[in-house]
C-alpha positions in Angstrom: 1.4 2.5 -4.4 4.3 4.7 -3.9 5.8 4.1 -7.6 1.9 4.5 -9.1 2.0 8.0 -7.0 5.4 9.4 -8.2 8.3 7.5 -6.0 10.8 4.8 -7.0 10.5 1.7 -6.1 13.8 -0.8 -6.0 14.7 -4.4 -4.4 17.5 -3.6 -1.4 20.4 -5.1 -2.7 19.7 -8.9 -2.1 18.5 -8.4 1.7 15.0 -9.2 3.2 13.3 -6.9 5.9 11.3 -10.4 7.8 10.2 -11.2 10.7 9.9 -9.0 13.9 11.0 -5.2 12.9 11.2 -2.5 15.1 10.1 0.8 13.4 9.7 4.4 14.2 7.0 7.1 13.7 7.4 10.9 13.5 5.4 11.4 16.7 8.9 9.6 18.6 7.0 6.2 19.2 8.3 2.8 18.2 6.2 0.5 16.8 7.4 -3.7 16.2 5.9 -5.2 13.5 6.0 -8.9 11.3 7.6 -7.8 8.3 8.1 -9.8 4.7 9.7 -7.7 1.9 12.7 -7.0 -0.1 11.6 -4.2 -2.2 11.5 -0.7 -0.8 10.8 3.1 -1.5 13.5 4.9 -2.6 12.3 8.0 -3.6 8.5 8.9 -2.2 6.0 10.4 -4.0 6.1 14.5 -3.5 3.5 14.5 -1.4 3.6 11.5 0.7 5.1 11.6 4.2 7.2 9.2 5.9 5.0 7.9 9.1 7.1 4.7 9.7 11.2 3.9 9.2 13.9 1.8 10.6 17.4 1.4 9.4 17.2 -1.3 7.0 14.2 0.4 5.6 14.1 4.2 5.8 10.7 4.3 4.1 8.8 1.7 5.8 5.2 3.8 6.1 3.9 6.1 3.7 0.8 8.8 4.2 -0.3 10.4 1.0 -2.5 13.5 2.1 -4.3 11.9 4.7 -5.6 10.0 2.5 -4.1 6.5 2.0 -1.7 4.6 3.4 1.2 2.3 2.6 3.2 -0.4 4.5 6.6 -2.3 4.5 5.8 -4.2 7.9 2.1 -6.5 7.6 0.4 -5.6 10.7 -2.7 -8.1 9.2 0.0 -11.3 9.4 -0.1 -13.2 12.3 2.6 -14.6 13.7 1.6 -18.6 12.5 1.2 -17.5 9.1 5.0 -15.7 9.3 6.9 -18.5 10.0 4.9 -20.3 7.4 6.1 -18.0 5.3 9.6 -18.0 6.4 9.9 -21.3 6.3 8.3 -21.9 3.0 10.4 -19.4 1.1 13.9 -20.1 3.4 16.3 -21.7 0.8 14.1 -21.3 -2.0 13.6 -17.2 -2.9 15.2 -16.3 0.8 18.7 -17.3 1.4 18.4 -19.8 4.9 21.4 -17.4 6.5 18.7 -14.4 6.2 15.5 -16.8 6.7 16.7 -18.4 10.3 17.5 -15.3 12.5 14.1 -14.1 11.5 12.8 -17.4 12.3 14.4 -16.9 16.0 11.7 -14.0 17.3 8.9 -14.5 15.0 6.6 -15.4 17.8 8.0 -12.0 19.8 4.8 -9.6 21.0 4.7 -7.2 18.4 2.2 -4.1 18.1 -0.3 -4.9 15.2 -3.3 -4.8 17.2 -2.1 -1.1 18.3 -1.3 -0.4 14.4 -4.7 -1.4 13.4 -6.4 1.3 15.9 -3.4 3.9 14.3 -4.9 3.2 11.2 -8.3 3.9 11.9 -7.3 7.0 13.4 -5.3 8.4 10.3 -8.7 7.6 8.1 -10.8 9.2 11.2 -8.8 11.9 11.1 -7.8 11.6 14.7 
């Protein structure tokens, strides 16, 4: 979304953002969240704002006008179909040193169910 709306879009140098992340939000909350990606935003679109960041991904959320949203982190993954994931992908398209430390808290509480209700209130308006 953010390369279709005028950003640039690039895979991080061989490393994967998986498993439990910890991000911020402008507001000074902190949100964790199951996470899968290698790609990231480089350069956002002009009119997007950053709503989510950590350090290995400084543009991990995306609002464009208050009117759509883009993620890093999956909030809708659950923490069964993570290390699924993980383990499916470890050795294969993931190097294992990267794939088993994310392996090692994939089952931590993270905040998707709080995410979810953010969500709604960014297309509420709230």
């Amino acid at each position: 979304m953010a390369q279709a709306l005028g950003g640039k879009v690039e895979k991080f140098g061989g490393l994967w953002g998986m498993g439990t992340q910890e991000y911020s939000h402008p507001d000074g909350s902190k949100s964790k969240l199951l996470a899968m990606h290698q790609d990231q935003v480089i350069e956002k679109p002009p009119e997007a704002e950053i709503v989510a960041s950590n350090d290995f991904c400084k543009m991990a959320g995306l609002a464009y006008k208050n009117r759509a949203l883009s993620f890093q982190p999956h909030p809708e993954f659950t923490h069964e179909f993570m290390e699924g994931l993980i383990k499916s992908r470890a050795g294969v398209t993931i190097p294992k040193d990267q794939a088993e430390p994310a392996l090692v808290d994939v089952f931590a509480e993270n905040d998707a169910a709080k995410y979810a209700e953010r969500i709604g209130n960014f297309f509420k308006g709230i």
